[in-house]
C-alpha positions as CSV (number, residue, x, y, z in Angstrom):
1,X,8.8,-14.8,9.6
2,X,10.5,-17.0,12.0
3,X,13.9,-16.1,13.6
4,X,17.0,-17.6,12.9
5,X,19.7,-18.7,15.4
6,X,23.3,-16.5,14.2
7,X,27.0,-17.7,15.2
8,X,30.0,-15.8,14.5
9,X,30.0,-16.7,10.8
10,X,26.2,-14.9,10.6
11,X,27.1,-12.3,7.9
12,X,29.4,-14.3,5.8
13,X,31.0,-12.3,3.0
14,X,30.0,-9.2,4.5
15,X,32.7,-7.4,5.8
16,X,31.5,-4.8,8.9
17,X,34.3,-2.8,8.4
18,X,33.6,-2.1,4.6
19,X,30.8,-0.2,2.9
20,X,27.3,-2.0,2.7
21,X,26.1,-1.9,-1.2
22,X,22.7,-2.0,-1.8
23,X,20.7,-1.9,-4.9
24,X,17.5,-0.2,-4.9
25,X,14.8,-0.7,-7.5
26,X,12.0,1.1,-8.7
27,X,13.3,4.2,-7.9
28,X,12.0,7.5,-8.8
29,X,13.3,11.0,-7.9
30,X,11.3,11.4,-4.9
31,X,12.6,8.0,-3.3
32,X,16.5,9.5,-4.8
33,X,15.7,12.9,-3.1
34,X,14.4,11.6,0.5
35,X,17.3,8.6,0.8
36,X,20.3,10.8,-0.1
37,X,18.8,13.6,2.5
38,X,18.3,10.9,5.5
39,X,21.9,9.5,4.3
40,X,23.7,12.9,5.1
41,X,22.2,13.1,8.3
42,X,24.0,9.6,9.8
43,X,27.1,9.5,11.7
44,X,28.6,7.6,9.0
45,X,27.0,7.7,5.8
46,X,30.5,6.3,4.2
47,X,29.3,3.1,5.2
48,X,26.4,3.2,3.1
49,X,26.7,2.9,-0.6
50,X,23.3,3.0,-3.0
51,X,22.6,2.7,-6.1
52,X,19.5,3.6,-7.9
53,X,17.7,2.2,-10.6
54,X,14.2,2.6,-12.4
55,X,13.9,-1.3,-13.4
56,X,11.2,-3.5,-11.5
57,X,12.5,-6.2,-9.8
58,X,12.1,-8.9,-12.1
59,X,13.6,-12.5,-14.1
60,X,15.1,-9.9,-16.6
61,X,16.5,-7.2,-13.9
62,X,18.0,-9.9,-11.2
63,X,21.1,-10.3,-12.4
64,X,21.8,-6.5,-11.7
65,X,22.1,-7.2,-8.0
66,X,25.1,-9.2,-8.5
67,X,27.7,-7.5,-6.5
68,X,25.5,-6.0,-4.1
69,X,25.2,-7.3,-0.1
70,X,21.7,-6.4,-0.3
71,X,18.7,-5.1,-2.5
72,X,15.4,-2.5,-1.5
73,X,12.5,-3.0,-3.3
74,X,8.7,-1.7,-3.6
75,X,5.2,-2.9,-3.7
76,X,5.3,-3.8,-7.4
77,X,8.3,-5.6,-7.7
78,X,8.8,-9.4,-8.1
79,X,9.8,-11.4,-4.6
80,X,8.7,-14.4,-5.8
81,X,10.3,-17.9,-5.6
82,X,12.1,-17.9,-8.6
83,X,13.7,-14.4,-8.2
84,X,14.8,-15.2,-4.8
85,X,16.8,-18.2,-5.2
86,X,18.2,-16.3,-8.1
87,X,19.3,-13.7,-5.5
88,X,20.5,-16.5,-3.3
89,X,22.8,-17.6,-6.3
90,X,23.7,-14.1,-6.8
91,X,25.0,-13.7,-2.9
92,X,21.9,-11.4,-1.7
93,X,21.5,-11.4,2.2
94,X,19.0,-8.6,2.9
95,X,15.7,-7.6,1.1
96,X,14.3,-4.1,2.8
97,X,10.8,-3.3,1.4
98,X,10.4,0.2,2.3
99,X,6.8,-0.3,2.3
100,X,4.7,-1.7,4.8
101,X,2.9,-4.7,2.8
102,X,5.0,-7.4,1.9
103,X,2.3,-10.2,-0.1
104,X,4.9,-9.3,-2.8
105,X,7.9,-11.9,-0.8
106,X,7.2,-15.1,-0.7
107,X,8.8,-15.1,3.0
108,X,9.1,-19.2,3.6
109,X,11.4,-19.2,0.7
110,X,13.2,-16.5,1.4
111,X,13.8,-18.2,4.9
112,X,14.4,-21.7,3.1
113,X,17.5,-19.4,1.3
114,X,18.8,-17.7,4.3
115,X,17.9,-14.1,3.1
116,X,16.3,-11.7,5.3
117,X,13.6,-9.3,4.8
118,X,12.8,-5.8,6.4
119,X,9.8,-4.0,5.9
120,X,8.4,-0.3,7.0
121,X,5.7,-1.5,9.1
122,X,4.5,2.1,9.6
123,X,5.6,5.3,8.1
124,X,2.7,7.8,8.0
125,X,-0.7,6.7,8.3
126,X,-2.5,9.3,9.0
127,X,-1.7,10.1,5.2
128,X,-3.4,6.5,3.4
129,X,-5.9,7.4,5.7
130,X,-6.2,11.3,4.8
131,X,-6.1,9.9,1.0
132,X,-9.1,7.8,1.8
133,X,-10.9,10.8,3.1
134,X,-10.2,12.6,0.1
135,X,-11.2,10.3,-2.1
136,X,-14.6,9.8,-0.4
137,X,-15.3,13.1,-0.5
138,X,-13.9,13.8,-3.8
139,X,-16.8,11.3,-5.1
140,X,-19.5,12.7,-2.7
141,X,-19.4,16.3,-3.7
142,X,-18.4,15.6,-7.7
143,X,-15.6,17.5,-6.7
144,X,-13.5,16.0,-9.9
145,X,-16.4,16.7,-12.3
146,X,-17.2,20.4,-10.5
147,X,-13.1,21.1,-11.1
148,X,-13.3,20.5,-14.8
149,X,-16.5,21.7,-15.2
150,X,-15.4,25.1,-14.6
151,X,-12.1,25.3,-16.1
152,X,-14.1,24.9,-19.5
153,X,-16.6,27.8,-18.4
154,X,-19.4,25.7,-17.4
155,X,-20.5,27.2,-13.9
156,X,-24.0,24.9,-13.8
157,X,-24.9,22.6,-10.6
158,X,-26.7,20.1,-12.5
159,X,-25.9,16.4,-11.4
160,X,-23.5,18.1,-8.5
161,X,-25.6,16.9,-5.6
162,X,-23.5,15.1,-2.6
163,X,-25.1,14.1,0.8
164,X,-24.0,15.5,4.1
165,X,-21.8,13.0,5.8
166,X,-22.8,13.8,9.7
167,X,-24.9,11.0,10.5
168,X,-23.8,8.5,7.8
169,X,-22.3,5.1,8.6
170,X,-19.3,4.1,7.3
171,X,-17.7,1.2,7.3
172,X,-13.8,0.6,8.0
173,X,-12.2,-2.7,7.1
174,X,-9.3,-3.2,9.2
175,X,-8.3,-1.2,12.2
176,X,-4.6,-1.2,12.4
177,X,-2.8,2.1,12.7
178,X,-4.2,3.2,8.9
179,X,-7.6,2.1,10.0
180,X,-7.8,4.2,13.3
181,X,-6.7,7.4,12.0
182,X,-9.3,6.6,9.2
183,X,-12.1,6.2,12.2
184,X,-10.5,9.7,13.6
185,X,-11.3,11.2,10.4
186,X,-14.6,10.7,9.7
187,X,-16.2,10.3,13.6
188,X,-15.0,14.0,13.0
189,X,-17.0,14.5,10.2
190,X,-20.2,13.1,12.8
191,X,-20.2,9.7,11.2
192,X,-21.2,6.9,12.9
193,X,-18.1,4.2,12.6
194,X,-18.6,0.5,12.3
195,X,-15.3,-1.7,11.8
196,X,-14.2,-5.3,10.8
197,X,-11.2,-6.7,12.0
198,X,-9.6,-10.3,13.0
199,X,-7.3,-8.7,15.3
200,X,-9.2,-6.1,17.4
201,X,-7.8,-3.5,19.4
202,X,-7.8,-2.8,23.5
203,X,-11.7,-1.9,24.2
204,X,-10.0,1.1,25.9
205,X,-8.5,2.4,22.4
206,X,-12.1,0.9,20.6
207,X,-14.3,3.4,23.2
208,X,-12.1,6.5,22.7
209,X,-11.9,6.2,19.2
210,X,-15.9,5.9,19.3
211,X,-16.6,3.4,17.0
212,X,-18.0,-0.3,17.8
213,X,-16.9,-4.0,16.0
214,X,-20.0,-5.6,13.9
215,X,-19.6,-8.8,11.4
216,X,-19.1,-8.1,7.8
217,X,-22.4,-8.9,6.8
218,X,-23.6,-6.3,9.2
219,X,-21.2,-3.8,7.4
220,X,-22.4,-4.5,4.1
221,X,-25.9,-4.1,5.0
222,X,-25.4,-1.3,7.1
223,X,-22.6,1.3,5.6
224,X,-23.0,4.3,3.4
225,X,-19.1,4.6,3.0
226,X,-16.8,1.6,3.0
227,X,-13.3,2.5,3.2
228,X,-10.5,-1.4,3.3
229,X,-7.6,-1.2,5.6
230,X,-6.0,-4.7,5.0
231,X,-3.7,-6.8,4.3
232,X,-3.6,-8.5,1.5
233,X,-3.3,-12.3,2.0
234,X,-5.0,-15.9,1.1
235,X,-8.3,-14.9,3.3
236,X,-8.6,-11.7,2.3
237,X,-7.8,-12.1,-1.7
238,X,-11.0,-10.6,-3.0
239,X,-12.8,-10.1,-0.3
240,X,-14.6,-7.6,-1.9
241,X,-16.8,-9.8,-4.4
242,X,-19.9,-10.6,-6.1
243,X,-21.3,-12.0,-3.3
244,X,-20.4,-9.8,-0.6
245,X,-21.5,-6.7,-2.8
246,X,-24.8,-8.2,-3.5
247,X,-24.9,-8.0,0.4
248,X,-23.7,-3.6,0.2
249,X,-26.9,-1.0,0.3
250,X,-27.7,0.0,-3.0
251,X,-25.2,3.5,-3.8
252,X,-22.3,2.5,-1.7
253,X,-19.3,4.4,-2.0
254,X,-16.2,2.0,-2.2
255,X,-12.8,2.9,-1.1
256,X,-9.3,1.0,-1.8
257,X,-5.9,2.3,-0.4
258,X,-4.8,-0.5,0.7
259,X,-4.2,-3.7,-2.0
260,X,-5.8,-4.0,-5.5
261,X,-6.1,-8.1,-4.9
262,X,-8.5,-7.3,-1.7
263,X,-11.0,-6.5,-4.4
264,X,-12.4,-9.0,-7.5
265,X,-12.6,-5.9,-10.0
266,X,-14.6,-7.9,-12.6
267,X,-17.5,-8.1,-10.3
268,X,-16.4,-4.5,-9.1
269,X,-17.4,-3.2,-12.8
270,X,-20.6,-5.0,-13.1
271,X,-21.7,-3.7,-9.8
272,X,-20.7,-0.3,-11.0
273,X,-23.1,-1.0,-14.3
274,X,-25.8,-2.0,-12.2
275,X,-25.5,0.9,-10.1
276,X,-25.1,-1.4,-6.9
277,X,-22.1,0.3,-6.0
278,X,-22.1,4.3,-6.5
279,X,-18.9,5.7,-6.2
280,X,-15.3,3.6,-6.4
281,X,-12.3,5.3,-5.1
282,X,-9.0,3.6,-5.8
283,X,-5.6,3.8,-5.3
284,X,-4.7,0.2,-6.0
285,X,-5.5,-1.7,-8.9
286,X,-5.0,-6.0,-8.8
287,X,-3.1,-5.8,-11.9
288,X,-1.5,-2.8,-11.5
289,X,2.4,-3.7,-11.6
290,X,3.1,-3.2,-15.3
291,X,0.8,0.3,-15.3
292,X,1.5,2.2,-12.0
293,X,4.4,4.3,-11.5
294,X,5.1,4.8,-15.3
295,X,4.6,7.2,-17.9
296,X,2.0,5.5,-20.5
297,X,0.4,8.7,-21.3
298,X,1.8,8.5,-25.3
299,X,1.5,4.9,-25.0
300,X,-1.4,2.2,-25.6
301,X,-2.6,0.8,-22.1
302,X,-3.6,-2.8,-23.2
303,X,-5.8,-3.6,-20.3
304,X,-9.5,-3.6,-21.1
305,X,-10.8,-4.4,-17.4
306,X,-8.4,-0.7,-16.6
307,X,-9.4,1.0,-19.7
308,X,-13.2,0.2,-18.3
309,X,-13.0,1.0,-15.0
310,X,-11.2,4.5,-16.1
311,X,-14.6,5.3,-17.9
312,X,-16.8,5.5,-15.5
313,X,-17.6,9.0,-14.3
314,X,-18.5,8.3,-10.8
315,X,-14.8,6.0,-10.7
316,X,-11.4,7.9,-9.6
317,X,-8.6,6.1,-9.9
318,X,-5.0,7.0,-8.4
319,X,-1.9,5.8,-8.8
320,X,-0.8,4.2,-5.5
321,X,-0.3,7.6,-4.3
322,X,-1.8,7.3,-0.8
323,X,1.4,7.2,0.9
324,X,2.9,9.9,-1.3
325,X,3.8,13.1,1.6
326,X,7.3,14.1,2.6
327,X,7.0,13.4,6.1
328,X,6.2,9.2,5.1
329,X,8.9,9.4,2.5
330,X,11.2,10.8,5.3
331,X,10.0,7.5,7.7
332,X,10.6,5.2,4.6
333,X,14.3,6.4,4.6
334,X,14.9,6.3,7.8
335,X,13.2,3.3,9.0
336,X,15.1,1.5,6.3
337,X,18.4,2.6,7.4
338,X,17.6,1.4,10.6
339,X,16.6,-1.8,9.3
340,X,19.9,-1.7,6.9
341,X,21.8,-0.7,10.1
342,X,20.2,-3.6,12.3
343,X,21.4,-6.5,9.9
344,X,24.9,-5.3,9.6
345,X,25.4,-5.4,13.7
346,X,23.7,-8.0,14.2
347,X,22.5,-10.0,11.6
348,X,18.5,-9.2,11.1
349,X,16.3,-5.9,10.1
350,X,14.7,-3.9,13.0
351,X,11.3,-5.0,11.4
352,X,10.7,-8.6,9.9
353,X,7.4,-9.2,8.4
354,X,5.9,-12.4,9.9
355,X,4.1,-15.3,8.0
């Protein structure tokens, strides 16, 4: 996102002097617990006022940021067109995503209607990557299926049988801070690490962290493990197809923590049918905004591609959690104050998000 040019008049209708409100949606007791914590612990939390509320940012919850300088949403929550000139209308300045993606903002508008945006571009990602790990190992050793197993009394090994993973290839998509401590991970599990990335890092960082750039073809064909670190964005929108999983060895275990939209999850479930791919691990779904982060355990879920994928015993499927440890949630505060903080002294977050 581009930067604007501020005068004297940069924060109109926002009085420096006076406590900044902001509205924050999507809010559950964990975010409640870690903001209120990292608000007692600045100089002058007076000047800070939030309010909390469970809706999604949507057509039907906009109008409850009337009033408000400024609103802090999540990953699921609406940022399209529509909702922003409707915060524009409303008197909205700032959006703070405490979160690191932001495909959920359409940023040129948001520019076209003078609003900023701040982001969290990096909490703790050593847990999405830890996450991954688990997840991949979870699915190797049946560990979910061993755990249940036994708590009904069952104590055989039948149809337990993992693989060691020294000496297995696996694949990283994407090497940005998630993707790294992902290559830590398993190079110390004796893997060999391939990676895929546009942006690459210094060949310095690339030959400590022991692992070696091929094409995505050469990935597919290659990898035991795939684990996706990227953003989600026009080129990467279902990168994970029919096509390119025709192109995967035959048993792959596929890992998601990053977006659900990276992967096409139709052809995901007939690969899965086939037996193509042998193990998913997820933490994103593509249509996961009206399902994730809510309670519909006494209630129908009406999505027949999720109710499918949930069936499959070598699937496991979390809930967006990767992120989920106290120390990120303690970054994700405190970044965002300092984003929060940024804009009222001088009229733009710490961290913008660039298109």
């Amino acid at each position: 996102m581009k930067r604007r040019n501020y005068d004297s008049t940069l924060l109109d209708n926002i009085d420096k002097s006076s406590t900044f409100r902001i509205l924050m949606y999507s809010t559950k007791d964990y975010d409640k617990l870690s903001f209120d914590a990292k608000l007692k612990d600045l100089k002058q939390p007076e000047k800070y006022e939030i309010t909390y509320i469970h809706q999604r940012l949507s057509k039907d919850s906009v109008k409850q940021a009337s009033g408000y300088a400024g609103i802090c949403i999540f990953v699921n929550d609406d940022g399209s067109r529509e909702i922003l000139e409707k915060l524009k209308y409303i008197g909205i300045k700032l959006i703070l995503l405490r979160c690191s993606g932001f495909n959920n903002v359409d940023l040129k508008s948001a520019e076209e209607f003078g609003i900023e945006i701040g982001y969290v571009p990096s909490y703790s990602p050593n847990a999405v990557a830890e996450h991954a790990a688990a997840l991949v190992m979870t699915l190797n050793r049946h560990i979910h299926h061993a755990y249940n197993r036994v708590r009904n009394g069952n104590f055989r090994l039948d149809g337990l049988v993992g693989f060691d993973m020294n000496g297995k290839t696996v694949g990283v998509l994407g090497t940005g801070r998630i993707g790294q401590f992902t290559i830590r991970i398993f190079r110390g599990f004796g893997c060999r690490v391939v990676a895929y990335d546009i942006y690459k890092i210094k060949d310095d960082d690339q030959n400590a962290l022991g692992f070696e750039y091929i094409e995505l073809d050469d990935i597919y064909a290659q990898a035991d493990i795939i684990s996706i670190h990227l953003p989600l964005d026009e080129k990467t929108k279902h990168l994970i197809n029919a096509q390119s999983i025709q192109k995967m060895k035959k048993g792959v275990i596929l890992v998601n923590t990053a977006r659900g939209g990276l992967i096409d999850t139709k052809a995901l479930i007939n690969a899965l049918k086939s037996g193509q791919i042998g193990g998913v691990g997820l933490d994103v779904y593509e249509n996961e905004q009206k399902y994730f982060f809510n309670d519909f355990s006494s209630n129908i879920v009406d999505d027949d591609i999720l109710i499918q994928l949930m069936s499959y015993p070598n699937v496991i499927l979390t809930a967006h959690q990767a992120f989920l440890t106290h120390e990120a949630l303690c970054s994700i505060a405190k970044v965002t104050f300092e984003n929060m903080h940024a804009f009222i002294t001088n009229g733009k977050p710490l961290n913008t998000p660039q298109m």
